[in-house]
N, C-alpha and C positions, 0 to 999 in steps of 0.2 A: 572449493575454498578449503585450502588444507588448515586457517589458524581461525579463531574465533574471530568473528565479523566485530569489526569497529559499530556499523549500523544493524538496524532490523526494523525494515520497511514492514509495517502493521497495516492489511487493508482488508474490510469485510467488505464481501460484495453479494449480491444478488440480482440476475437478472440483467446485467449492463454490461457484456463480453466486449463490446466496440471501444465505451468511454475506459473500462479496463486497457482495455487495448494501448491507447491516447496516453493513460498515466503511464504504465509501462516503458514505453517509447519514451517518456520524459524523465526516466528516473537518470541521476546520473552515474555512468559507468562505472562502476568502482568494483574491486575485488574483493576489499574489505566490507561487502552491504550486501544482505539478504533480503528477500523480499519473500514475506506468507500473507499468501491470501486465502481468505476463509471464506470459500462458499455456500451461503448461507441459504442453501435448498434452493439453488433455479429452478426456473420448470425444466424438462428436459431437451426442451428447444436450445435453449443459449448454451448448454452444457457441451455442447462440440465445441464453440465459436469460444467459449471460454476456455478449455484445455488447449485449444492450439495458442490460442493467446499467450497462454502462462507455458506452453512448451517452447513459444520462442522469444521465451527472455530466461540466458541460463544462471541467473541469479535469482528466480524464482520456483517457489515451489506449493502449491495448493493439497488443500484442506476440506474435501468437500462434509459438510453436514449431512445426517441424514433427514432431519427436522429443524424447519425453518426457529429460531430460535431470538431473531434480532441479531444488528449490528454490536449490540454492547456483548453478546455474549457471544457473538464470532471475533470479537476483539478479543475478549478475555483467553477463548481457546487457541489464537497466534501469542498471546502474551504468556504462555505455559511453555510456549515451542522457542519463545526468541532469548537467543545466545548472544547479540550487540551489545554492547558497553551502552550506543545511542539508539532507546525509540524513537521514531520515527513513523506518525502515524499519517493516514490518509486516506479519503473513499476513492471509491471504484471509478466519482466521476471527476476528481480532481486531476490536478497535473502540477507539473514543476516545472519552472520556470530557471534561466539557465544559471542567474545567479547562485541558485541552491547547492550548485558543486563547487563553489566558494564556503559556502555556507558550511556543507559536510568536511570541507578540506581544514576549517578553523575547527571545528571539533574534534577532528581525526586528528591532530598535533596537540591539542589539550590533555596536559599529564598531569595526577596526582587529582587528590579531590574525589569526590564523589564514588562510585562503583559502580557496581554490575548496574543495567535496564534502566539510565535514567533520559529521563524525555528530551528530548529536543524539540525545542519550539519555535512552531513561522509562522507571523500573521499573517493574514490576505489572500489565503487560497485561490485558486480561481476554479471554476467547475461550470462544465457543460452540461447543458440540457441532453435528452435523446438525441435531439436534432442538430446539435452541435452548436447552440449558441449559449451567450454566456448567461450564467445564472449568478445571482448577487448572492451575496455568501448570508445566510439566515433565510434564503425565501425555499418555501419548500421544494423538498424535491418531486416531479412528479410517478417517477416510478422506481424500482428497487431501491437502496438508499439514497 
């Protein structure tokens, strides 16, 4: 990315290298969007499955923790790193659906107004379980975030 990214995909993860995976695969292509993701102390098992993950998306680049700290504060340390005009945040077990790269392409043409890191907001996430089925959005998660 040789100019500053229009996006900065915000995502703290722990522990869920697969559902990472899923989001990944769903982001939509663009050259102007970065994506940091902030691992947030796996155990050492996922930590392969999760660098190859974030090795093959080349608009990403990771963060690893050395102490498990929470999501709010592996946000906060990708929000120190992101260069995009637009955040854009998400977990490990969400995904994007294809409307979304309509969604970034009306932003990405939005001039004038506001500045540097301000948010972009979508309701209705959808997110997977471990096992790949769908989780309603407020019910907990039952492991890393």
């Amino acid at each position: 990315m040789n100019q500053e990214p229009a996006f900065s995909l915000i995502v703290p993860h722990r522990g869920t290298p697969r559902l990472l995976a899923r989001l990944l695969a769903s982001v939509p292509r663009r050259e102007d969007t970065e994506i940091i993701i902030v691992d947030d102390c796996s155990s050492p098992a996922s930590k392969q499955e999760l660098r190859e993950a974030v090795a093959a998306c080349p608009q990403a680049r990771l963060i690893e923790l050395q102490e498990h700290k929470g999501a709010g504060h592996a946000r906060n340390v990708a929000l120190k790193e992101a260069r995009g005009r637009w955040l854009v945040f998400a977990d490990a077990d969400d995904y994007f659906t294809p409307p979304m790269a309509e969604v970034m392409e009306r932003y990405a043409l939005k001039r004038g107004g506001g500045g540097q890191n301000e948010p972009l907001v979508v309701k209705n996430p959808q997110r997977f379980n471990a096992g790949g089925a769908t989780t309603p959005p407020g019910h907990p998660r039952p492991r890393g975030y």
